[in-house]
C-alpha positions as CSV (number, residue, x, y, z in Angstrom):
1,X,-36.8,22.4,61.0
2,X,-33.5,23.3,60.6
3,X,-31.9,20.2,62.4
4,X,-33.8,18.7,59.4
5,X,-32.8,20.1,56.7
6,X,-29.2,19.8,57.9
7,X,-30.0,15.8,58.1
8,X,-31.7,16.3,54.7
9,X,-28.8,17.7,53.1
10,X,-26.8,15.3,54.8
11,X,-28.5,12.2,53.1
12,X,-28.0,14.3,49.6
13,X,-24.1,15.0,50.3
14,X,-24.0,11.0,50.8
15,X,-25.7,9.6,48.3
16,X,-23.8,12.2,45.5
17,X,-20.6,11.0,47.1
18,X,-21.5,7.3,46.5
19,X,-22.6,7.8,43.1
20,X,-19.3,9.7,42.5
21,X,-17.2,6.8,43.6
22,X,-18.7,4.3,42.0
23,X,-18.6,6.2,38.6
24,X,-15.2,6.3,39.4
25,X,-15.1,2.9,39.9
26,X,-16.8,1.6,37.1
27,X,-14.4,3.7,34.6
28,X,-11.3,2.2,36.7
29,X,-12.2,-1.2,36.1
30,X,-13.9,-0.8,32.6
31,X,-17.5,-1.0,33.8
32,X,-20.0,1.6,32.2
33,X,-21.0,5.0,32.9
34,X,-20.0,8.5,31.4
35,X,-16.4,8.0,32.6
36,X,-16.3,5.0,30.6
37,X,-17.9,5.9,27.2
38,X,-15.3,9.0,27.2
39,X,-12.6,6.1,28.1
40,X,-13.8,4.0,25.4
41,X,-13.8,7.0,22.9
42,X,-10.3,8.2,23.7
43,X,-8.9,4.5,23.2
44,X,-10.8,4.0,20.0
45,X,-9.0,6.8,18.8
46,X,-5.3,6.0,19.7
47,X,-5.9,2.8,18.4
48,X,-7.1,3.8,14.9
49,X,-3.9,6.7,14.8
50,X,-1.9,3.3,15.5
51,X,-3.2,1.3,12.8
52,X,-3.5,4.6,10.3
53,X,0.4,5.3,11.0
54,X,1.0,1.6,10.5
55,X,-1.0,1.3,7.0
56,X,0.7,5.1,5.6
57,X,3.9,4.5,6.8
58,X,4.5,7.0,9.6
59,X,7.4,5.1,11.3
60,X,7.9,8.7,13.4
61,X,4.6,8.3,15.0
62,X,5.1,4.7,16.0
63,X,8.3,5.7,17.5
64,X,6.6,8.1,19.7
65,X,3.9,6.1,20.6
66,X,6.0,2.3,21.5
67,X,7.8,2.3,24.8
68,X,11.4,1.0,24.2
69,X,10.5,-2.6,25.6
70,X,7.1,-2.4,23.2
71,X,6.9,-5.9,21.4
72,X,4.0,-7.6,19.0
73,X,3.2,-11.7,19.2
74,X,2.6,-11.9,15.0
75,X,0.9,-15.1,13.4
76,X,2.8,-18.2,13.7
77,X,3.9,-16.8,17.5
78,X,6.5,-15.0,16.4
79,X,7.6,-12.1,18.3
80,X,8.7,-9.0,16.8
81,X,9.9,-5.7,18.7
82,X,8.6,-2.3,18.2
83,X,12.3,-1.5,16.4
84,X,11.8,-4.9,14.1
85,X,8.0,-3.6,13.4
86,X,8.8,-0.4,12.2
87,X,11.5,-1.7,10.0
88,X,9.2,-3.9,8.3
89,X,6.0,-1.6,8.4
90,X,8.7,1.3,6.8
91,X,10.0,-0.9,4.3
92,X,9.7,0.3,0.2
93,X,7.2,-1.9,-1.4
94,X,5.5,-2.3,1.3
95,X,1.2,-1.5,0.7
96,X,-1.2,-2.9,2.9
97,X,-4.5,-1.2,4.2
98,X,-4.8,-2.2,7.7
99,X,-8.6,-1.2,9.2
100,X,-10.2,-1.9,12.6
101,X,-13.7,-2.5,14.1
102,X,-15.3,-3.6,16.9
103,X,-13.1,-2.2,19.6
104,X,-13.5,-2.8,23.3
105,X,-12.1,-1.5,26.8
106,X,-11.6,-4.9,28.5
107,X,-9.9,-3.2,31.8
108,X,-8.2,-0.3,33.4
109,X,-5.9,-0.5,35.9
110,X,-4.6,2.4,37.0
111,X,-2.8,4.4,34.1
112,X,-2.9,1.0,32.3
113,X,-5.3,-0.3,29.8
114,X,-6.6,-3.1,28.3
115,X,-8.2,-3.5,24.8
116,X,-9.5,-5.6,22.0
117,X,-9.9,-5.3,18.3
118,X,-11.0,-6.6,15.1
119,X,-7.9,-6.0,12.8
120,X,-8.0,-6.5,9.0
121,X,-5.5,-6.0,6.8
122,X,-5.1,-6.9,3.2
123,X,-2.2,-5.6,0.5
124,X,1.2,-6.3,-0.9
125,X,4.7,-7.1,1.0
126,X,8.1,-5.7,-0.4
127,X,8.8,-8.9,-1.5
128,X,5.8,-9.0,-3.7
129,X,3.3,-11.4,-1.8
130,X,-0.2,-11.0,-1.1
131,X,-1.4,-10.4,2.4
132,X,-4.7,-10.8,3.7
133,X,-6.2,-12.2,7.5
134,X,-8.8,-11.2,9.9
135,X,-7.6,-11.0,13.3
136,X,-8.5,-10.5,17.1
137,X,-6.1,-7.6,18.4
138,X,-5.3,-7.7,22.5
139,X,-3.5,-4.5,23.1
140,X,-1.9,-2.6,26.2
141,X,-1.5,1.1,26.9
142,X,-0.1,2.5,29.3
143,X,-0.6,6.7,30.1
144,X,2.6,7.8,30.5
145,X,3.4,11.6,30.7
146,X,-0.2,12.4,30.2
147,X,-0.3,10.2,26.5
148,X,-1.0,7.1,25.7
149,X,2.0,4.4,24.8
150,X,1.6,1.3,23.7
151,X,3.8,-1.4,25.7
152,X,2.9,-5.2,23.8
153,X,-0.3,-6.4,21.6
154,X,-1.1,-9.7,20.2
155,X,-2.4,-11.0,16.8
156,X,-4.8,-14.1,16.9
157,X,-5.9,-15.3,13.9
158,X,-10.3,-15.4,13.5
159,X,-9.1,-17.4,10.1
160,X,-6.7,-19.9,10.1
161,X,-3.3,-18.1,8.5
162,X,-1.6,-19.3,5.5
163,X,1.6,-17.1,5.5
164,X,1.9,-18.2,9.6
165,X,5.7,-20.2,10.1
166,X,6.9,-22.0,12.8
167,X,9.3,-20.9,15.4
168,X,12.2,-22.4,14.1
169,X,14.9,-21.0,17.4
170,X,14.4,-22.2,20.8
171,X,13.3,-19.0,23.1
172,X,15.3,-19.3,26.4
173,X,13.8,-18.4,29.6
174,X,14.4,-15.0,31.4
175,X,17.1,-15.5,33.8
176,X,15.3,-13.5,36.9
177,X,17.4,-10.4,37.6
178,X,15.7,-9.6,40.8
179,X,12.6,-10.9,43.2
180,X,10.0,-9.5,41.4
181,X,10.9,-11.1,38.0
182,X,11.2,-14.1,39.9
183,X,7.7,-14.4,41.1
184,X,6.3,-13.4,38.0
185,X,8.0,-16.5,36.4
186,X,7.0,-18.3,39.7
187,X,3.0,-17.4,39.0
188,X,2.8,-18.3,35.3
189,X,4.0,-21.6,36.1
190,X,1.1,-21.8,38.8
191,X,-0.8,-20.4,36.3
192,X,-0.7,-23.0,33.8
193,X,-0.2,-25.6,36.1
194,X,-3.9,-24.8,37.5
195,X,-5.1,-24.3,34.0
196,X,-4.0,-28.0,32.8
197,X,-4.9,-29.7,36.1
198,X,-8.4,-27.9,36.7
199,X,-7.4,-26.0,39.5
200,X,-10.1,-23.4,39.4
201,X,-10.2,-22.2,43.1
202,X,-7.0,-21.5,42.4
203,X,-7.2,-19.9,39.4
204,X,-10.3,-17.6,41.0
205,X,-8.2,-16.0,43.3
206,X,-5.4,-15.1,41.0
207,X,-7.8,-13.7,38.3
208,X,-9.6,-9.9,38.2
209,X,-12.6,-9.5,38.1
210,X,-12.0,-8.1,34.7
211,X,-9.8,-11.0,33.9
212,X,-10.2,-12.3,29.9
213,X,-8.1,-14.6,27.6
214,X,-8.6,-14.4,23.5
215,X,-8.5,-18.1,23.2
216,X,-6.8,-19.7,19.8
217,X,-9.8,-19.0,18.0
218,X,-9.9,-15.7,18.0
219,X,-13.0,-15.3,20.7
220,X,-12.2,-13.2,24.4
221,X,-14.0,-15.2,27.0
222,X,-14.4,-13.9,30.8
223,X,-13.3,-15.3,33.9
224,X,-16.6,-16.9,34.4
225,X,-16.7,-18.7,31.2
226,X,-12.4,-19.4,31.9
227,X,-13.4,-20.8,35.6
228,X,-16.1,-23.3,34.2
229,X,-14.2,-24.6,31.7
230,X,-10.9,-25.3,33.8
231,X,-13.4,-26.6,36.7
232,X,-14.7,-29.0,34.3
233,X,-11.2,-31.0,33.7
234,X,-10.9,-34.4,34.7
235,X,-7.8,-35.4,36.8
236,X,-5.5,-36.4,34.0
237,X,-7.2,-35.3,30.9
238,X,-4.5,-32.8,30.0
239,X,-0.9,-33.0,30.1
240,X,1.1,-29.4,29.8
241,X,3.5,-27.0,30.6
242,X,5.1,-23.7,29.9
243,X,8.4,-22.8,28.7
244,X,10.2,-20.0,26.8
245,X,9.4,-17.4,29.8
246,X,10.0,-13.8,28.6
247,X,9.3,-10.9,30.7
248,X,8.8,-8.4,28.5
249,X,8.5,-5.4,30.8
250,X,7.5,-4.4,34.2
251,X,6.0,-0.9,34.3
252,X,5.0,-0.1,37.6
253,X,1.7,-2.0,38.9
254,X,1.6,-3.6,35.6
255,X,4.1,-7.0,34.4
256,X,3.3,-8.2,30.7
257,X,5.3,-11.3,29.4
258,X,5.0,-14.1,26.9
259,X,5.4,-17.7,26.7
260,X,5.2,-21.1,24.9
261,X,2.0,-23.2,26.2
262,X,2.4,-26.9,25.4
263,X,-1.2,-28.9,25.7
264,X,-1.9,-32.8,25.0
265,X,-5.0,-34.4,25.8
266,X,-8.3,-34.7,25.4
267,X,-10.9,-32.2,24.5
268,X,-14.5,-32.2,25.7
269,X,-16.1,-33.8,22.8
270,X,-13.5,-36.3,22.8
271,X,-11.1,-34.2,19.9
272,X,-7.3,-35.0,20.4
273,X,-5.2,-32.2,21.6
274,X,-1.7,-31.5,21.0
275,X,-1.0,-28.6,20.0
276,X,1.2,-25.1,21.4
277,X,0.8,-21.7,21.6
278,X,2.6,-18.0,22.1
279,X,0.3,-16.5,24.7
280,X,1.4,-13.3,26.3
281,X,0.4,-12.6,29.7
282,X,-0.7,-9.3,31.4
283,X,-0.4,-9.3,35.4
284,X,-1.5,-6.2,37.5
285,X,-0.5,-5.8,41.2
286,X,-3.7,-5.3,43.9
287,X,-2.7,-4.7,47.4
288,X,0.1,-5.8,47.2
289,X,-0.2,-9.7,45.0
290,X,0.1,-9.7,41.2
291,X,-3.0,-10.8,39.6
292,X,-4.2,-12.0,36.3
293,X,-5.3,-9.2,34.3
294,X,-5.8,-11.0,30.5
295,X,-4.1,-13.5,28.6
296,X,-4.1,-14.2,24.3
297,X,-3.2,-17.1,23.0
298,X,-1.9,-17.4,18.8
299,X,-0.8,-21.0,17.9
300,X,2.4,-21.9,16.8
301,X,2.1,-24.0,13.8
302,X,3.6,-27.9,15.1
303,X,7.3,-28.3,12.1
């Protein structure tokens, strides 16, 4: 009887222990669970502090919550740092109401996250202008010193802009200080290489399993949804490329940068394509290879 029990409460002890580490799991990699919804609800609520501080001015705040390399891809593609942002956001005359909805936990890596909002914001600039759009939001935190910092986000339009304007400077290419920026720049011209030529095996074993790219339209589609899409290309339907590299910080296990996508070709219901796009690029590094975490695209308006 007792041998038994002691195989009883063997079975017990086993079965608790799986459950823990797949809870465990599941909030690591953005799955479900308890772990999660507390996630979710902690991320909600730096995000909304963000966008309050942003829409009553509190510049301080901000300060404290941007790490020193923080940087924002803005409509039209242009990039602006978290120094620039605050200087605009801080500026006299400036009243805009900036509210968020729909927010969602796309990954966790580590002390790193990814998220997604619905942004709106609608007001007046210094200058006098009226601002208005309706955007998808890809954001990264990072928990650093037990809070929560934001190191890059990205602004895609749901509506096409009318205030966006072109990039009127060339962007030059990092120039890689060490080994590890030069694989980075090494991947992301693999990576759009395989995008343009429909090299999805490829593509499947650089992406998560959490992997997701906010397309130029504003909608976040998986890696399924990317993989059938790229494995659909015919040889030759797109020509593109990639230039205007920036790596834009390496914090740890987790590399974000930006860069210009050029695409021509044709589309699958026979649309002309030509068209380019600021997409910044979030890579995370699993035993040991850096993999493609998420990716946001907001198109550069063609001069």
């Amino acid at each position: 009887m007792a041998q038994t029990q002691k195989i009883l409460l063997a079975t017990i002890l086993a079965i608790l222990a799986a459950k823990v580490i797949w809870l465990q799991g599941a909030a690591a990699q953005g799955a479900g669970g308890t772990g999660y919804a507390a996630l979710q609800q902690e991320l909600t609520a730096v995000d909304k502090q963000w966008l309050h501080a942003a829409t009553v001015q509190d510049v301080a705040y901000l300060k404290k919550l941007f790490v020193p390399g923080m940087f924002e891809v803005q409509r039209g593609g242009v990039v602006e740092t978290g120094e620039e942002m605050r200087k605009v956001i801080g500026a006299p005359g400036r009243h805009i109401q900036i509210d968020i909805d729909d927010v969602v936990v796309r990954g966790v890596y580590g002390d790193t996250a990814i998220i997604t909002d619905r942004t709106t914001q609608r007001g007046t600039a210094p200058d006098g202008r009226q601002i208005s759009g309706e955007y998808t939001v890809t954001r990264i935190l990072q928990k650093q010193a037990g809070k929560w910092r934001a190191l890059g986000a990205q602004m895609t339009p749901l509506k096409p802009s009318t205030m966006a304007t072109p990039m009127t400077h060339e962007v030059p290419d990092t120039v890689p200080k060490n080994a590890t920026e030069k694989e980075l720049i090494e991947i992301d011209h693999k990576w759009v290489g395989a995008a343009t030529n429909g090299d999805a095996a490829y593509l499947k074993e650089l992406f998560t399993n959490r992997m997701f790219e906010v397309g130029g339209d504003g909608r976040a589609s998986d890696a399924a949804a990317l993989l059938k899409g790229i494995g659909a290309r015919k040889p030759g339907q797109f020509q593109g490329y990639c230039d205007q590299i920036q790596i834009r910080g390496i914090y740890g296990d987790t590399a974000v940068l930006t860069d210009r996508r050029v695409l021509k070709g044709t589309g699958p219901n026979g649309q002309p394509i030509d068209a380019a796009w600021r997409v910044m690029r979030v890579l995370v590094k699993q035993n040991g290879k850096w993999r493609a975490a998420a990716s946001a695209l907001t198109a550069i308006p063609q001069s």
